[in-house]
BAKENU-348678 format. One line per field, with one value per residue: residue in one letter; residue number from 1; x negated, y, z of N, C-alpha, C in turn. Coordinates in Angstrom, 1 decimal. Each point is the difference from the previous one (the first is absolute). Layout:
# residues N
residu	A	...
num	NUM	...
n_xx	X	...
n_yy	Y	...
n_zz	Z	...
ca_xx	X	...
ca_yy	Y	...
ca_zz	Z	...
c_xx	X	...
c_yy	Y	...
c_zz	Z	...
# end
This chain:
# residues 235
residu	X	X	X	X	X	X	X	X	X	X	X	X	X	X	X	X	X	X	X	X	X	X	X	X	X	X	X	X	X	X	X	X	X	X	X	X	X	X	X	X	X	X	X	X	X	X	X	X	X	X	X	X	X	X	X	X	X	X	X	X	X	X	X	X	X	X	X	X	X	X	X	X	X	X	X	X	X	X	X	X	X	X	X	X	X	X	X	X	X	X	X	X	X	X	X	X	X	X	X	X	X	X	X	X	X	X	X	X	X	X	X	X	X	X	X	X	X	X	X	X	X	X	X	X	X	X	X	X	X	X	X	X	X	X	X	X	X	X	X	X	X	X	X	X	X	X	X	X	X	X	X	X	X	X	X	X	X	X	X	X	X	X	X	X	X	X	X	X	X	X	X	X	X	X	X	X	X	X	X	X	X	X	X	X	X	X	X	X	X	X	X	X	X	X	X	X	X	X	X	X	X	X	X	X	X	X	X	X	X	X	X	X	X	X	X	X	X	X	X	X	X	X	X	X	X	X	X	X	X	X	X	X	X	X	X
num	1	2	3	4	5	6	7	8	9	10	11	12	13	14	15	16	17	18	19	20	21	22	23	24	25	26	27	28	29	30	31	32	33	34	35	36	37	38	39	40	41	42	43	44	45	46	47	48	49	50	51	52	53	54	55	56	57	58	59	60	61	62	63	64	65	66	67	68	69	70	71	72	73	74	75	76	77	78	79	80	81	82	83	84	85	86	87	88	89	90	91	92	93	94	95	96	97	98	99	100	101	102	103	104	105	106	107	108	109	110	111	112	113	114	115	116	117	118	119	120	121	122	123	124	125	126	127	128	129	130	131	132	133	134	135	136	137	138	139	140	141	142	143	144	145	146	147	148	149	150	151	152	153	154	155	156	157	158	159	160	161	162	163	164	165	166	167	168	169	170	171	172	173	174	175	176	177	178	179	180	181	182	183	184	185	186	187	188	189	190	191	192	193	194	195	196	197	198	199	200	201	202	203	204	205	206	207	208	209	210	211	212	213	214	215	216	217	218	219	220	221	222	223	224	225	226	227	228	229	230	231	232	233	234	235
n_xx	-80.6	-0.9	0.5	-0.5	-1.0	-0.6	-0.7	0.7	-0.9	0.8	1.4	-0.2	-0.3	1.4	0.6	-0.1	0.3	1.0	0.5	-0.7	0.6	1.1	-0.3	-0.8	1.0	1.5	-0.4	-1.1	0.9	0.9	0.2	1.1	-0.2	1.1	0.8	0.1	-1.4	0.5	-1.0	0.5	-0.9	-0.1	0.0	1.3	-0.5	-0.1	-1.7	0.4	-1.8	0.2	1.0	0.1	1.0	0.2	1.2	0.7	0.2	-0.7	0.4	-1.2	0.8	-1.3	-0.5	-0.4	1.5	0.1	-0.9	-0.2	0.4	-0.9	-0.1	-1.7	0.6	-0.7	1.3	0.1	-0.9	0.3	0.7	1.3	1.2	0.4	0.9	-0.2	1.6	0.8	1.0	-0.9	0.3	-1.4	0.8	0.0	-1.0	0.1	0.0	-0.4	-0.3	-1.3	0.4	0.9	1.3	0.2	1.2	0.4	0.5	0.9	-0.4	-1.0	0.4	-1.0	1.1	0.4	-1.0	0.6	0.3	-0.6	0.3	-0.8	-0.2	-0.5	-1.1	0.7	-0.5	0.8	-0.7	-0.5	-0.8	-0.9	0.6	0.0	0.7	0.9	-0.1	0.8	0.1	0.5	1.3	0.2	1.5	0.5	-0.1	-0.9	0.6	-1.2	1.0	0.5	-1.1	0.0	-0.4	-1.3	0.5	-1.5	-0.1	0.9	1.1	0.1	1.1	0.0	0.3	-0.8	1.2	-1.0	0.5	0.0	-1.0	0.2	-0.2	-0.7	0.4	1.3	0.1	0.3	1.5	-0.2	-0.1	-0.8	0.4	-1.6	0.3	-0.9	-0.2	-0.5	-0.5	1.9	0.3	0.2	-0.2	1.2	-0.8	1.2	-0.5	1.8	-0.2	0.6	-0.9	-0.1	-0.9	-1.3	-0.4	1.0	-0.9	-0.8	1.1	0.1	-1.4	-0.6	0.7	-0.6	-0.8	0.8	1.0	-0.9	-0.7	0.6	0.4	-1.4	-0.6	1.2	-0.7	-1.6	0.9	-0.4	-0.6	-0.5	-1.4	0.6	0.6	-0.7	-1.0	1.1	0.2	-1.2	-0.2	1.6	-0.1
n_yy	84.3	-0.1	-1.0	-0.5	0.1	-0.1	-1.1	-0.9	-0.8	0.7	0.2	-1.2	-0.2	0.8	-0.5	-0.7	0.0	0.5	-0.8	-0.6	0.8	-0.7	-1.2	-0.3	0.7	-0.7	-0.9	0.0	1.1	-1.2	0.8	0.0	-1.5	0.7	-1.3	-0.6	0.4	0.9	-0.4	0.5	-0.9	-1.0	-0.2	0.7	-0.2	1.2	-0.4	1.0	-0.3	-0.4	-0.6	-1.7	-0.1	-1.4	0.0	-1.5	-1.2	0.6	0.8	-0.5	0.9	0.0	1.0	-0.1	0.5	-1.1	0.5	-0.7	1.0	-0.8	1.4	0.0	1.6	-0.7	1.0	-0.7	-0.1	-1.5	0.7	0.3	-0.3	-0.9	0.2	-1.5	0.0	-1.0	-0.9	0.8	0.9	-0.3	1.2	-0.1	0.4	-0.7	1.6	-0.4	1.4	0.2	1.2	-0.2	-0.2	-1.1	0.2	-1.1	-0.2	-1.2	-0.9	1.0	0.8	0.2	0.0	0.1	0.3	-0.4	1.0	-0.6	0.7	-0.1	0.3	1.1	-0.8	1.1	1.5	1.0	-0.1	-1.3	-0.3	0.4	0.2	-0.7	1.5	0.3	-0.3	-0.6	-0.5	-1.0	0.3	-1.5	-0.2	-1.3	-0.8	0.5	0.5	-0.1	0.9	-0.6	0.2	-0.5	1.0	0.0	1.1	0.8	-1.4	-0.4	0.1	-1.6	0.4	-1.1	-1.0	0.7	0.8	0.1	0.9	-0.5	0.3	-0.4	1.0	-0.8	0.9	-1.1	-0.2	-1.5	0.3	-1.0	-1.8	0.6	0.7	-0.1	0.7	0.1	0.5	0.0	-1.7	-0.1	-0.2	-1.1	-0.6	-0.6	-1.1	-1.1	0.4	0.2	0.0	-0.9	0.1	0.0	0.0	-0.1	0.1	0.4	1.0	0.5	0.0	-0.7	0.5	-0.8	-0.1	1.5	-0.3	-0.8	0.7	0.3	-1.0	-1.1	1.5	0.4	-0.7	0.2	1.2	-0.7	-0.3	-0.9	0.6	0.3	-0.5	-0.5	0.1	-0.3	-0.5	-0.5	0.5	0.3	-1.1	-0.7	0.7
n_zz	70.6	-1.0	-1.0	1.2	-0.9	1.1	0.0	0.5	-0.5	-0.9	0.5	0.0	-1.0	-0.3	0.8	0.2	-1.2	0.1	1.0	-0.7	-0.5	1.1	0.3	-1.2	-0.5	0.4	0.4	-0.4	-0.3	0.5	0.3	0.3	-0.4	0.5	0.7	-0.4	-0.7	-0.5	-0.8	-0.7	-1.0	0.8	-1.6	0.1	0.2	0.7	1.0	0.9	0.3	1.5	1.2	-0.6	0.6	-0.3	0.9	1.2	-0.8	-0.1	-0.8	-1.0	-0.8	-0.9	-0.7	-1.6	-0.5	0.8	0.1	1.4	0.5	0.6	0.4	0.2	0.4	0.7	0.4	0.6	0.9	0.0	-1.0	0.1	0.2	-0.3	1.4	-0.6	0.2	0.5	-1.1	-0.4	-0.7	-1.0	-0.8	-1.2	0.0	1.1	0.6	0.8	0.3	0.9	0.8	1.0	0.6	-0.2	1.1	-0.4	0.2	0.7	-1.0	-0.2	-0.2	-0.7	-0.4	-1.2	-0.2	1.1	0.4	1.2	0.4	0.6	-0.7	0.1	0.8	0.0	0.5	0.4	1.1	0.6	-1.0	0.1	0.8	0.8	0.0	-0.5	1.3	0.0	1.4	-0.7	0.1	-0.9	0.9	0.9	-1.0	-0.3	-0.9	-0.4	-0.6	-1.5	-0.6	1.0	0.6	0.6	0.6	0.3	1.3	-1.3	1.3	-0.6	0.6	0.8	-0.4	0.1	-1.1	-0.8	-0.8	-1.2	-0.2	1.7	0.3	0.7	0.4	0.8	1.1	-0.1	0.4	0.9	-0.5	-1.0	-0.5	-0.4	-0.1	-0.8	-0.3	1.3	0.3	0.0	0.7	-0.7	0.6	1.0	0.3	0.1	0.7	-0.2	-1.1	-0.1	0.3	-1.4	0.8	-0.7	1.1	0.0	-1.3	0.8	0.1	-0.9	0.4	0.4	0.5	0.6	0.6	1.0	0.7	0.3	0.5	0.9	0.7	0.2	0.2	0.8	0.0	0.5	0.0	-0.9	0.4	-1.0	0.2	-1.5	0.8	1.2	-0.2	-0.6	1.4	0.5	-0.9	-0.1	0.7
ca_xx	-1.3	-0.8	-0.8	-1.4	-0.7	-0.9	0.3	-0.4	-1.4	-0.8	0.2	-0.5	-1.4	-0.4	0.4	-1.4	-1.6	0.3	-0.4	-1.4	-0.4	0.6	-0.6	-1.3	0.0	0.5	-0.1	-1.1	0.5	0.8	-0.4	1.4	1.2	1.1	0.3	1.5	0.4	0.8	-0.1	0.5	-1.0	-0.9	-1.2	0.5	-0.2	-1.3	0.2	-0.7	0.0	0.5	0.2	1.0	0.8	1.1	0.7	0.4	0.9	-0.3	0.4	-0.5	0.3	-0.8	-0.2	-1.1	0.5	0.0	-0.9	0.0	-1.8	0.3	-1.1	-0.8	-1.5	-0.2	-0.4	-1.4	-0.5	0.8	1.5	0.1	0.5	0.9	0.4	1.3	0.5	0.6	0.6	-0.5	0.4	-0.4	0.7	-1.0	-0.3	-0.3	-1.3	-0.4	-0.7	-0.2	-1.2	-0.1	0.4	1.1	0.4	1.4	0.5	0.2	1.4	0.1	0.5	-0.5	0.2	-1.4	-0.9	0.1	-1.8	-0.2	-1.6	-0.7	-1.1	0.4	-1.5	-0.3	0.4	1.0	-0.9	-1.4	0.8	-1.2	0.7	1.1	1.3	0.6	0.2	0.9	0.6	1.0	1.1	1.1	0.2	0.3	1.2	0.3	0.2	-0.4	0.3	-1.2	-0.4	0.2	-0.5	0.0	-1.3	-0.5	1.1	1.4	0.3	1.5	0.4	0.2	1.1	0.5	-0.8	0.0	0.6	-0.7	-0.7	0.1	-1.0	0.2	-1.1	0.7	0.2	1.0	0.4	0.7	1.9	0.5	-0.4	-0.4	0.1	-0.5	-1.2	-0.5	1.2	0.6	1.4	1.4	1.1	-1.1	0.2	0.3	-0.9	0.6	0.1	-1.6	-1.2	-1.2	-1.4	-0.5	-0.4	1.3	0.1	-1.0	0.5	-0.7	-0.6	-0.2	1.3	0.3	-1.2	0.1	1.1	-0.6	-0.3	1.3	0.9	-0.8	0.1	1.4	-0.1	-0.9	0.3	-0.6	-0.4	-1.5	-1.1	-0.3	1.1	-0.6	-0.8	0.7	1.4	-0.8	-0.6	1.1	1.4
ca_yy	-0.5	-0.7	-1.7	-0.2	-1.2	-0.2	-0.7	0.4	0.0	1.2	1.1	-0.4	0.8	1.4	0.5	-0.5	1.1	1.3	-0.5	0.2	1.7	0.8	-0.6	0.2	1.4	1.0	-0.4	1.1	1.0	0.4	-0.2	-1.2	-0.2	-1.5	-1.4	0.4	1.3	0.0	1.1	-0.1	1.0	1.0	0.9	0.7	0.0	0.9	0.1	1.2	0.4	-0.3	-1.5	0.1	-1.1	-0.6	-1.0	-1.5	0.3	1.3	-0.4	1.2	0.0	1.3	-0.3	0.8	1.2	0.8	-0.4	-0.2	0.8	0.5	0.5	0.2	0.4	0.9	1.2	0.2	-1.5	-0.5	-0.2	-0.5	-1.3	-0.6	-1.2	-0.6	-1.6	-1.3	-0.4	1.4	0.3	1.1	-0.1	0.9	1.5	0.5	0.5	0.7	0.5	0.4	0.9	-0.2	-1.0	-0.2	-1.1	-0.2	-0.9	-0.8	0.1	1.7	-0.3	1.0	0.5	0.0	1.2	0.1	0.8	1.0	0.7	0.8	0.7	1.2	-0.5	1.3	1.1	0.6	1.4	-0.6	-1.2	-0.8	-0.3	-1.5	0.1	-0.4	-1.3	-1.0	-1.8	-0.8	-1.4	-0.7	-1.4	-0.7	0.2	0.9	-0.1	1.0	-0.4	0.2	1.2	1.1	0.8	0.0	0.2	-0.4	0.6	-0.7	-1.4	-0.5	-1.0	-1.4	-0.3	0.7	-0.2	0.9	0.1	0.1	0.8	1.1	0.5	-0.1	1.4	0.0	-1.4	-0.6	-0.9	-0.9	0.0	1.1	0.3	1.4	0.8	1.1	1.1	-1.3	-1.1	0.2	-1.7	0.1	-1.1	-0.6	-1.7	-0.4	-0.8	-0.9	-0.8	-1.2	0.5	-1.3	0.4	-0.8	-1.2	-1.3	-0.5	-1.2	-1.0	-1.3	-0.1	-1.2	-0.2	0.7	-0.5	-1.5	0.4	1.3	-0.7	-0.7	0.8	-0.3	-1.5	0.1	0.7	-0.3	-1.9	-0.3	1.1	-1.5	1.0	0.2	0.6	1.4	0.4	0.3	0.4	0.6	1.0	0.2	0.3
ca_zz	0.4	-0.4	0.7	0.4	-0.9	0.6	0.6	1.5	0.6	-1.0	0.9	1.7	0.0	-0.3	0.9	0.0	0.1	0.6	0.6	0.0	-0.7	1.3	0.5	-0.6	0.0	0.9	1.2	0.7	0.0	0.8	1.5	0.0	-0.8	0.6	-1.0	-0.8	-0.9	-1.8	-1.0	-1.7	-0.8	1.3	-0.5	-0.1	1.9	0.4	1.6	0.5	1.3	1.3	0.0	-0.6	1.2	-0.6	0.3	-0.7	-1.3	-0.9	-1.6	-0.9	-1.8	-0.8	-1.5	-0.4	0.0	1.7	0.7	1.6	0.5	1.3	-0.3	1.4	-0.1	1.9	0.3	0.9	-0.1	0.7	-0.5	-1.8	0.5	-1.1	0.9	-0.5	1.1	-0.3	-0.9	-1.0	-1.7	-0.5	-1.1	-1.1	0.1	1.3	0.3	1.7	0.4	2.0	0.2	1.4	-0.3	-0.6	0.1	-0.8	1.0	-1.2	-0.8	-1.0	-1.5	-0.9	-1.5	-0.8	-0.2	1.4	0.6	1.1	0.2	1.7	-0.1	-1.4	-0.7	0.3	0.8	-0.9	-0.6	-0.1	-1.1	0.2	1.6	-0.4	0.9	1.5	-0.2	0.9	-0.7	-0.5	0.7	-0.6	0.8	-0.6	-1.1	-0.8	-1.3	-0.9	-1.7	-0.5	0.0	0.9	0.6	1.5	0.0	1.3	1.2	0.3	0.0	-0.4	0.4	-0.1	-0.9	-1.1	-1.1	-0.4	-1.4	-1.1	-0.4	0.9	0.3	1.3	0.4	1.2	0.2	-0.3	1.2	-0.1	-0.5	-0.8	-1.6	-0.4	-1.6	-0.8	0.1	1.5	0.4	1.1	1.0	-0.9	0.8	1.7	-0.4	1.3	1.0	1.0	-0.9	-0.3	-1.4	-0.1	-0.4	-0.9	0.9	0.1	-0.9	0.2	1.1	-0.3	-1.5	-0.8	-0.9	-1.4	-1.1	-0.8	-1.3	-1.6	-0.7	-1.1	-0.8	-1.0	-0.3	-0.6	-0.7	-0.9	0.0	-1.3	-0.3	-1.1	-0.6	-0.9	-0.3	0.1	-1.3	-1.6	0.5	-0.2	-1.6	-0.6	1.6
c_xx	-0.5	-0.4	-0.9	-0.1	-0.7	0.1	-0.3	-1.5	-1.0	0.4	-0.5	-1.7	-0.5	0.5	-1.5	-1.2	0.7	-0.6	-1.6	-0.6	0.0	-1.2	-1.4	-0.3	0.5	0.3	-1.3	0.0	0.9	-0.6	0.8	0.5	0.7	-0.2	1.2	0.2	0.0	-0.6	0.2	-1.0	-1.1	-1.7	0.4	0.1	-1.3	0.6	-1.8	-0.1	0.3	0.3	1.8	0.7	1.2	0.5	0.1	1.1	0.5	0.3	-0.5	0.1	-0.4	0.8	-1.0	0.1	0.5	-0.9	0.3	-1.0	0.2	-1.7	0.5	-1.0	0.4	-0.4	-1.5	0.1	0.9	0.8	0.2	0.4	1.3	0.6	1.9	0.0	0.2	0.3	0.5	1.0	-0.7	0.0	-1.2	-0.1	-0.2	-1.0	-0.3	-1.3	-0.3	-1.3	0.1	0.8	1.5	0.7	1.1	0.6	0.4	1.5	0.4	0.2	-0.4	-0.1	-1.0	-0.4	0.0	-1.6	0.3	-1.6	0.5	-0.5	0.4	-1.1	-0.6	0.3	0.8	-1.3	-1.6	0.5	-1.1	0.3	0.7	1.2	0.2	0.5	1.0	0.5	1.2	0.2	0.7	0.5	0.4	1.3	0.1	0.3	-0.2	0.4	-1.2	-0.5	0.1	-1.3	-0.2	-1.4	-0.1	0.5	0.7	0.3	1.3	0.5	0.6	1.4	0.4	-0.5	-0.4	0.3	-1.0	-0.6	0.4	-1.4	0.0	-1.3	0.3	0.0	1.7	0.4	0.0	1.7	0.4	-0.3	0.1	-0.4	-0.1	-1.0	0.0	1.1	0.5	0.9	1.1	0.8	-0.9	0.8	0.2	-0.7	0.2	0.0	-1.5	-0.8	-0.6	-1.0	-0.7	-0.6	0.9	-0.2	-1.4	0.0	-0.6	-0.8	-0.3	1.3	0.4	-1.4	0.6	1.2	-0.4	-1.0	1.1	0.4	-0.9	0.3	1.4	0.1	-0.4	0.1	-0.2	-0.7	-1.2	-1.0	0.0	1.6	-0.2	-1.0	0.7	0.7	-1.2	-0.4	1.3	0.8	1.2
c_yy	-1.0	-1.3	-0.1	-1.4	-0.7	-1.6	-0.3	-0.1	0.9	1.3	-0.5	0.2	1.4	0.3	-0.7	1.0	1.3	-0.1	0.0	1.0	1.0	-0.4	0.8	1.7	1.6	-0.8	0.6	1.1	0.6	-0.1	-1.3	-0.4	-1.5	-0.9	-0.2	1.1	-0.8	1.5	0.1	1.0	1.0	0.4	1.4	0.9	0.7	0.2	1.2	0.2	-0.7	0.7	0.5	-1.3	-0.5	-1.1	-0.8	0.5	1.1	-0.1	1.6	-0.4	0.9	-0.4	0.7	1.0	1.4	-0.9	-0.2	0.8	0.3	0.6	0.5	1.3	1.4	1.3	0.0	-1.5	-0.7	0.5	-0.5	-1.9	-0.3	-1.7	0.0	-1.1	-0.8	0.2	1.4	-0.6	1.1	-0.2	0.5	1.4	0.7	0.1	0.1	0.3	0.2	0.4	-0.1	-1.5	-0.5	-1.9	-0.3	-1.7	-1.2	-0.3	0.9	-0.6	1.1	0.6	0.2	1.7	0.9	1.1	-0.2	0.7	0.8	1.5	1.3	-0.1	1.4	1.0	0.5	1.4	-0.3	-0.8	-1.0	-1.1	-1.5	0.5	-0.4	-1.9	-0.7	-1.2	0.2	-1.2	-0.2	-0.7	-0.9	-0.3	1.2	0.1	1.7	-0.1	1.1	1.4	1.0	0.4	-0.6	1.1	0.4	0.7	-0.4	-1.5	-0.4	-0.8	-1.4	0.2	1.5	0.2	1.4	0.2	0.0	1.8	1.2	0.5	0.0	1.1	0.4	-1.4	-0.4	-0.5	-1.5	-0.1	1.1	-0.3	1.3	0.6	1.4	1.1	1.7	-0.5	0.4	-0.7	0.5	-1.2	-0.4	-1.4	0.0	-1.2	-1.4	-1.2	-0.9	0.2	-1.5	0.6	-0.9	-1.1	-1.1	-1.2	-1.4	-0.8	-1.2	0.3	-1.3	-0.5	1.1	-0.3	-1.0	0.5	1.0	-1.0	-0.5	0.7	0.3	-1.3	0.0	1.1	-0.1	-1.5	0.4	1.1	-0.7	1.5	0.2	1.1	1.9	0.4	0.7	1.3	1.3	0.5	0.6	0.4	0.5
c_zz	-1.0	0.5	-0.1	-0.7	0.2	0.5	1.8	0.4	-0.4	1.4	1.5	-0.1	-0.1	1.5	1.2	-0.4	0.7	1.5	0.6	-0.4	1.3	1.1	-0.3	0.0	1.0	1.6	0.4	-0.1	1.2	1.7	0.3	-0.9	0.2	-0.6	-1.5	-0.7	-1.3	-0.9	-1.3	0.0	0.6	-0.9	0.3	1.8	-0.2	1.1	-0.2	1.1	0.9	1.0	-0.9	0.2	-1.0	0.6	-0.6	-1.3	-0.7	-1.3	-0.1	-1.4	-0.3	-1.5	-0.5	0.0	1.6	1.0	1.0	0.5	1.7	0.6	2.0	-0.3	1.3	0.0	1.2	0.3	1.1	-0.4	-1.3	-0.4	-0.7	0.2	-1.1	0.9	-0.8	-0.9	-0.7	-1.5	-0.1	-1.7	-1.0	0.2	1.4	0.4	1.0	0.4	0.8	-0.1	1.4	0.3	-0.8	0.1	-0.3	1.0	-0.8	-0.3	-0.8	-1.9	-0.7	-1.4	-1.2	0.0	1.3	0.4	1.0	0.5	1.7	-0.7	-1.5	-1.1	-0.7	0.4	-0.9	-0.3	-0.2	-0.8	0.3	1.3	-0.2	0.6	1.6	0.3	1.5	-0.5	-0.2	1.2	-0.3	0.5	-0.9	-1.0	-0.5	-1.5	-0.8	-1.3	-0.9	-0.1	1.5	0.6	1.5	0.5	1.7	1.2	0.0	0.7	-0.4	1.1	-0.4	-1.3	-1.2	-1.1	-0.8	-1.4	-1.2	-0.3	1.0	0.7	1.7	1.1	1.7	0.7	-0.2	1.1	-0.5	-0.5	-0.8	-1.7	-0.3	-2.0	-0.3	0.2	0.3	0.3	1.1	0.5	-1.0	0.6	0.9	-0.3	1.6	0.5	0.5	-1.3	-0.3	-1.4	0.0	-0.8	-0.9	0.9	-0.1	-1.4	0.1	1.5	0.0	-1.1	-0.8	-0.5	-1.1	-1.2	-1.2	-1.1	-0.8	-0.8	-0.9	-1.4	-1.3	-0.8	-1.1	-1.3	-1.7	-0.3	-1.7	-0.8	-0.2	0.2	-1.1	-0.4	0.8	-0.9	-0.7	0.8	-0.2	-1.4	-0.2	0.8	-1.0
# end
């Protein structure tokens, strides 16, 4: 990982303007959007359409290069819905789509370049047609790896996970791990065992505010403006 050159009031204001970028741009977008969200690079965020629902403490990371796209467009009217819970990971490149509905529960963990789509958005014989269309049910804790597949009708059961670049076309039991194309139970997780979900991680949020501050702080301890300048022309 590359040192961050940066001095600390130079990154508390970029984080700051990110912030107000969330606030000023993609808060009137969202039908819902919790308290305690976190976005990296939220220029990089395209919201489509409504309603589009974001839980408390949410972490959304775009980049320029994988966009965040979460897109709303209703097979008929009154559908077409895109409900995330609580304390959400959504990774670079995740796409979600809803043409009827699509809910993901909380504590879900979503890999980078992640699709899911309700919807074929065309006939196999009318092309002209938006397909065929059903919701999506994601419980909670779930863990999507990257590149995978979700598409419409399917539900995941609570705690399980799904495999990198599997194509998901069936529903998922719960307490399982699923893989490949079409994704299928390659192990069952025992129940009887304690999961810590991402909630546990903001147990005390203001105390986790204050130590990502510090750690910043700790990071970027002497780090001079004129020394990022130079870190910039001359990296």
């Amino acid at each position: 990982m590359p040192k961050d050159h940066r001095p600390y009031f130079i990154k508390k204001a970029y984080l700051d303007f990110q912030s107000f970028y969330v606030r000023r741009f993609l808060r009137p977008q969202f039908e819902v959007l919790g308290k305690g969200y976190v976005f990296m690079k939220p220029w990089h965020v395209e919201i489509f359409g409504a309603p589009v629902e974001l839980g408390n403490y949410a972490v959304v990371i775009a980049t320029g290069d994988n966009k965040v796209r979460l897109s709303v467009w209703p097979k008929r009217q009154n559908q077409g819905r895109i409900q995330i819970g609580d304390f959400s990971l959504i990774c670079p490149g995740v796409r979600i789509s809803s043409a009827s509905e699509i809910v993901i529960g909380d504590s879900c963990m979503i890999a980078s370049k992640v699709y899911i789509t309700d919807c074929d958005w065309h006939g196999v014989y009318n092309r002209i047609s938006i397909g065929k269309a059903a919701p999506i049910k994601i419980n909670d804790n779930v863990w999507i790896g990257d590149s995978a597949i979700i598409c419409k009708g399917v539900t995941i059961g609570e705690n399980s996970v799904v495999g990198a670049g599997a194509v998901v076309v069936n529903s998922i039991p719960a307490y399982t791990v699923a893989a490949g194309n079409p994704a299928r139970v390659v192990k069952s997780l025992d129940p009887q065992k304690p999961f810590t979900p991402r909630s546990r991680w903001y147990s005390d949020p203001a105390r986790l505010v204050k130590e990502f501050d510090q750690w910043d702080r700790d990071i970027l301890r002497g780090n001079t403006l004129l020394g990022w300048l130079r870190s910039i022309v001359s990296p």
